[in-house]
C-alpha positions as CSV (number, residue, x, y, z in Angstrom):
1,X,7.4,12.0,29.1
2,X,6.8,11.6,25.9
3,X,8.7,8.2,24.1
4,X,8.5,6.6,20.7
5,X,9.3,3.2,19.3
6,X,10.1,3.2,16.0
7,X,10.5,-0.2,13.9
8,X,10.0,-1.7,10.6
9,X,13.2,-0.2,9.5
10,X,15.0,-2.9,7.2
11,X,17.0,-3.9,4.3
12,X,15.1,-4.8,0.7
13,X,15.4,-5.2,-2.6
14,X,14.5,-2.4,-5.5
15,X,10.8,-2.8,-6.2
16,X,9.9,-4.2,-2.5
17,X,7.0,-2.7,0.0
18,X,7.8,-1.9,3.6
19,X,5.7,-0.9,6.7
20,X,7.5,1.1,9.3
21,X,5.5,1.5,12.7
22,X,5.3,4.1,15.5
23,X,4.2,3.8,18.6
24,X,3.7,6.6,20.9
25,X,3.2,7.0,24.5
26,X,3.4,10.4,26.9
27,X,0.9,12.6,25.2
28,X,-2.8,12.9,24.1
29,X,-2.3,10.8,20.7
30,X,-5.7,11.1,19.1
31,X,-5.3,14.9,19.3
32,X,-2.1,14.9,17.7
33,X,-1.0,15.0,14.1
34,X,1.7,12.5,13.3
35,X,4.3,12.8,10.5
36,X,7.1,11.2,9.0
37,X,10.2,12.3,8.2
38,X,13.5,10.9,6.5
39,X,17.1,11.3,6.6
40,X,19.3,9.9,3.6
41,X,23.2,9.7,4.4
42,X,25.2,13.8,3.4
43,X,21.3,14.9,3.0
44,X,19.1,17.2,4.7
45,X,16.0,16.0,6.6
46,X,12.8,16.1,4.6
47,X,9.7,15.6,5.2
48,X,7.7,12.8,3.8
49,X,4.2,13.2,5.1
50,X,2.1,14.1,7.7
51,X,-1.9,12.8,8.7
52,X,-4.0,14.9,11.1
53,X,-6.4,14.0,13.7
54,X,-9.3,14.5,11.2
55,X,-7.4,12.0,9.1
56,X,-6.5,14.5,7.1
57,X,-3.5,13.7,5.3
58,X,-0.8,15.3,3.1
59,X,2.5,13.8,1.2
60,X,5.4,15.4,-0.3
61,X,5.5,15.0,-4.0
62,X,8.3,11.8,-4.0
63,X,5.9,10.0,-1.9
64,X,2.7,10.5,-3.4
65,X,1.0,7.3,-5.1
66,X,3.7,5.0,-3.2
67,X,3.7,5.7,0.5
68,X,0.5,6.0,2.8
69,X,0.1,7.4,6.0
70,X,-2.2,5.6,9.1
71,X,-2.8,5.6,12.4
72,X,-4.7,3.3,15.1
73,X,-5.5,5.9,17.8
74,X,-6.4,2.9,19.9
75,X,-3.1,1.5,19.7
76,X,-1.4,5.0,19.8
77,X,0.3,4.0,16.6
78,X,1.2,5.3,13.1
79,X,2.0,3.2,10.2
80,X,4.2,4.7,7.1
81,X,3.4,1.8,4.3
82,X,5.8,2.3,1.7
83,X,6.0,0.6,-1.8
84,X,7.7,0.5,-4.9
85,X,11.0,1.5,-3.3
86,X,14.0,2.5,-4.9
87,X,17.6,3.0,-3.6
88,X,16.7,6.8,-3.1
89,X,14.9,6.1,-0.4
90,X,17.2,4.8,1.5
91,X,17.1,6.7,5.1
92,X,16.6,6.7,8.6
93,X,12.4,7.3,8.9
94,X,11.4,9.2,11.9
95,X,8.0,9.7,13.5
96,X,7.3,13.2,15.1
97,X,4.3,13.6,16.8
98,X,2.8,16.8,17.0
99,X,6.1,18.1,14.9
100,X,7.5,18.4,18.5
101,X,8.7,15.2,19.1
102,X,12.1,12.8,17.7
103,X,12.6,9.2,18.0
104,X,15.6,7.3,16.7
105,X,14.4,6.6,13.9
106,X,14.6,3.3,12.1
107,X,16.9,2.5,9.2
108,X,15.0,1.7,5.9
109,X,18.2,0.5,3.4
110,X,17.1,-0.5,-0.5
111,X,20.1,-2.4,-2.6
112,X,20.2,-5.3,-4.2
């Protein structure tokens, strides 16, 4: 079974950095690629990135020069490192693994 722990998720002021963390368990996670998604309050869900097993990586065009993609395949974990945020990106970040699988997700609020 496959199960994620999503956290990082918090409130923070305009201008702050974040890390939001995933860690995975249940399925081959070195193999896998691992992206993040994002869910903003009367919005559809969009994605924000994605890195492959090669390392390989790819951003969507809001994200690119502020947010970075990682994983630790010995931890089974990928990192979403977020900076220069702005209210707009206020959501509920989920990892999906393989684009098969949904966590909770973990509530990223920016207000001052």
């Amino acid at each position: 079974q496959v199960q994620l722990v999503e956290s990082g998720g918090d409130l923070v002021q305009p201008g702050a950095s974040l890390i939001l963390s995933c860690a995975v368990s249940g399925l081959l996670f070195s193999s896998k690629p691992m992206a993040w998604y994002r869910q903003a309050p009367g919005k559809e869900r969009e994605l924000v990135g994605f890195i492959r097993s090669d390392g390989g990586f790819y951003y969507t065009d809001f994200a690119k020069g502020r947010f970075t993609i990682s994983r630790d395949n010995d931890k089974n974990t990928v990192y979403l490192q977020m900076t220069s945020l702005t209210a707009e990106d206020s959501a509920v970040y989920y990892c999906v693994p393989g684009w098969n699988y949904w966590g909770q997700g973990t509530q990223v609020t920016v207000s001052s």
